[in-house]
C-alpha positions, 0 to 999 in steps of 0.5 A, a space after each residue: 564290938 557288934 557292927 552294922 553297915 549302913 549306905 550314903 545317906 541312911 541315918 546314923 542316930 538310930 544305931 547309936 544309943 542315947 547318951 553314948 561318945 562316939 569316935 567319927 572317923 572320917 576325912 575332914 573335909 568330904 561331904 559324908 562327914 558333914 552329913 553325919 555330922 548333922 544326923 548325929 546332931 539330930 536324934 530327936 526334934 530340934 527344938 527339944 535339943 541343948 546342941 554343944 559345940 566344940 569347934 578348933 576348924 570352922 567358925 560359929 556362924 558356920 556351926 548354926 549356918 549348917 546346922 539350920 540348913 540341915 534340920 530346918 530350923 534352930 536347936 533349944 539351945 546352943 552353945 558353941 565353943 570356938 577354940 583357937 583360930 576359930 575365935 577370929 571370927 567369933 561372936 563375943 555374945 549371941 550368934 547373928 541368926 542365919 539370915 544375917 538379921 540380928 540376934 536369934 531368939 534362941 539362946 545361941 552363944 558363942 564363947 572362945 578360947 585363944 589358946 588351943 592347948 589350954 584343956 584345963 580351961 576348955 574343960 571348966 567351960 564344957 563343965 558349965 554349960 552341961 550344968 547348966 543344961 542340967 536345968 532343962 529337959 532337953 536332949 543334949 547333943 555335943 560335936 566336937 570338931 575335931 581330935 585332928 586339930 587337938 592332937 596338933 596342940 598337945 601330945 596323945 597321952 595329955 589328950 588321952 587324959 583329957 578325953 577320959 574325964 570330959 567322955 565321963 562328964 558327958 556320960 554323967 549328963 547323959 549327953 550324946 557327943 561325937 568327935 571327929 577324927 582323920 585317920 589319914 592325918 595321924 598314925 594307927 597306934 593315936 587311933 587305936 589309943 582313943 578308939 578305947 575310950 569310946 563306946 561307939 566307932 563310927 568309919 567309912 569303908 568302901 563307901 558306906 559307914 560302918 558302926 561299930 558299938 560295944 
C-alpha cells in the first residue's frame, strides 16, 4: 500500500479516489474522527451530493445536525439508516431541519432498523436506496457508523461476509463510503480480517492521519 501523511485539519477527500471504501480507523469519540468524518462526507459540493448514512451510535437529527454545521448548508439527498437503539429517536418519515422548523425541502428520510443484527434487512435497504440514487447524477457518499457496534451484534466472520457484498454494491454505484472502526475496542486479528476488504485505510498515528491506498 502507498501512504501519505497529512496534519490536523488537512483535508482527507483529495487523497481518496472517487468511489473507493475506505476503513477510518480511529477512537469513537475524539474530535479528529468527527472532522474526518465530515471531509469524507464532502468531496464535492453539497447540493450535487446523495449522502447515505448508516448510523448504530448517534441519532439521525444528530447526522444532519453535523453535517449543516460542517458544510453550511443540506446535502441533495439524504437517506440516514437508524439501526438499533438509534431508532428511539428517529423520525418514522422526513427529518426536522436543523433549526428545529419542520420538515426540510431536501429529501431527508430517515428509515429504521430495530434489530441490530438483522444484516439481511440492513442490506435489502442499502440496496434500495443506491437504486434509486441510480436516477440522479449526483455524487453519492456513505458513512457508516460504525463497525465497532456491528461487531457487538454478530461475529467477525458474518460481518466479514457482509462487508464483502455491501463495499461490492458500493463499488458497483460508484459510491464513496467510509466506515468507522475503534481499533482499541477490538483485537489485531478483527482489524486486520476487514482491513482487507477495503481499498483505502485511513488511521491516526502520532497525532496526524495517515492514508494508506492500494
Amino acid at each position: 500500500m502507498r501512504s501519505k501523511g497529512h496534519d490536523e485539519g488537512e483535508i482527507l477527500h483529495g487523497d481518496v479516489e472517487q468511489g473507493a471504501c475506505v476503513l477510518l480507523l480511529t477512537p469513537s469519540i475524539h474530535e479528529a474522527t468527527d472532522e474526518a468524518c465530515h471531509d469524507l462526507l464532502t468531496p464535492a459540493d453539497p447540493d450535487e451530493e446523495n449522502v447515505l448514512w448508516v448510523t448504530y451510535t448517534r441519532s439521525p437529527d444528530t447526522c444532519i445536525r453535523d453535517w449543516s454545521s460542517h458544510a453550511g448548508e443540506r446535502p441533495g439527498n439524504a437517506r440516514i439508516v437508524s439501526v438499533g437503539e438509534t431508532t428511539r429517536s428517529a423520525s418514522s418519515s422526513v427529518s426536522t431541519s436543523a433549526d428545529g422548523g419542520g420538515p426540510s425541502s431536501t429529501n431527508e428520510v430517515v428509515e429504521t432498523l430495530s434489530n441490530p443484527s438483522d444484516l439481511t434487512g440492513l442490506g435489502i435497504k442499502l440496496s434500495e436506496i443506491l437504486k434509486e440514487w441510480g436516477e440522479n447524477d449526483n455524487e453519492t457518499v456513505a458513512c457508516f457508523d460504525s463497525l465497532t457496534a456491528l461487531l457487538q451484534y454478530a461475529d467477525l466472520q458474518t460481518v466479514y461476509k457482509f462487508l464483502h457484498v455491501l463495499t461490492g454494491r458500493f463499488d458497483t454505484a460508484d459510491v464513496t463510503a467510509h466506515f468507522h472502526l475503534d481499533p482499541d475496542a477490538c483485537d489485531q486479528q478483527t482489524v486486520s480480517t476487514l482491513t482487507s476488504l477495503f481499498d483505502t485505510v485511513v488511521e491516526r498515528e502520532d497525532d496526524e492521519w495517515v492514508v494508506r491506498s492500494r
